[in-house]
N, C-alpha and C positions, 0 to 999 in steps of 0.2 A: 438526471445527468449521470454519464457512466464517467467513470476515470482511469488512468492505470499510472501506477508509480512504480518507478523503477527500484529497487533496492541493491547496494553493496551485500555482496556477496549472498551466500547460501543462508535463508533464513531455516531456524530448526522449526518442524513440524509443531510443538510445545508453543513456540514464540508466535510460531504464525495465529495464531488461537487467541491472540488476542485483539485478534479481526476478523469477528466473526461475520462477517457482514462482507468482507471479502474475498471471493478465490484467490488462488495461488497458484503461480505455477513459475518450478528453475527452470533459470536458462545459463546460459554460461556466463559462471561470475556474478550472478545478479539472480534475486527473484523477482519475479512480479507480482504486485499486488492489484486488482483489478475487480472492479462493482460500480453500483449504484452508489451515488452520493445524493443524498434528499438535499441539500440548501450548502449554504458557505459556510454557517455555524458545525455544519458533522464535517469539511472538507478541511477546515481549520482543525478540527478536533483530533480529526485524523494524523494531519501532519505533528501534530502534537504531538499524539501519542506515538507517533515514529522514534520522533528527538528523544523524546524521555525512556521510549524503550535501548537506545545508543544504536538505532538504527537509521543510515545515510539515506533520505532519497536522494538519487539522480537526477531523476527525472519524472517529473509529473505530465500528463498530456491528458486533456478530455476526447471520448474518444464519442464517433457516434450515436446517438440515442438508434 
């Protein structure tokens, strides 16, 4: 399953690293985070480690396989 989360504002190149499993890419106001997610266990983990990083998602959306 691929996903893409939206994120508050400009995430720093440093922070983003701590998803490694994810690209990246700015857009206005927001990064994206965008990969493969294997199960709901790494999908929840993921959004976890958003919260705990003090980082917002937006917007989460699965996107086509």
């Amino acid at each position: 399953m691929r996903y893409e989360f939206r994120i508050t504002g400009l995430v720093s190149e440093p922070l983003s690293h701590a998803f490694p499993e994810l690209d990246t890419a700015p857009v206005y106001r927001q990064t994206l985070f965008f990969g493969t997610v294997t199960d709901e266990a790494h999908l929840y983990g993921l959004l976890t480690r958003f919260r705990d990083l003090g980082l917002r998602v937006e917007e989460m959306r699965r996107l086509p396989d």
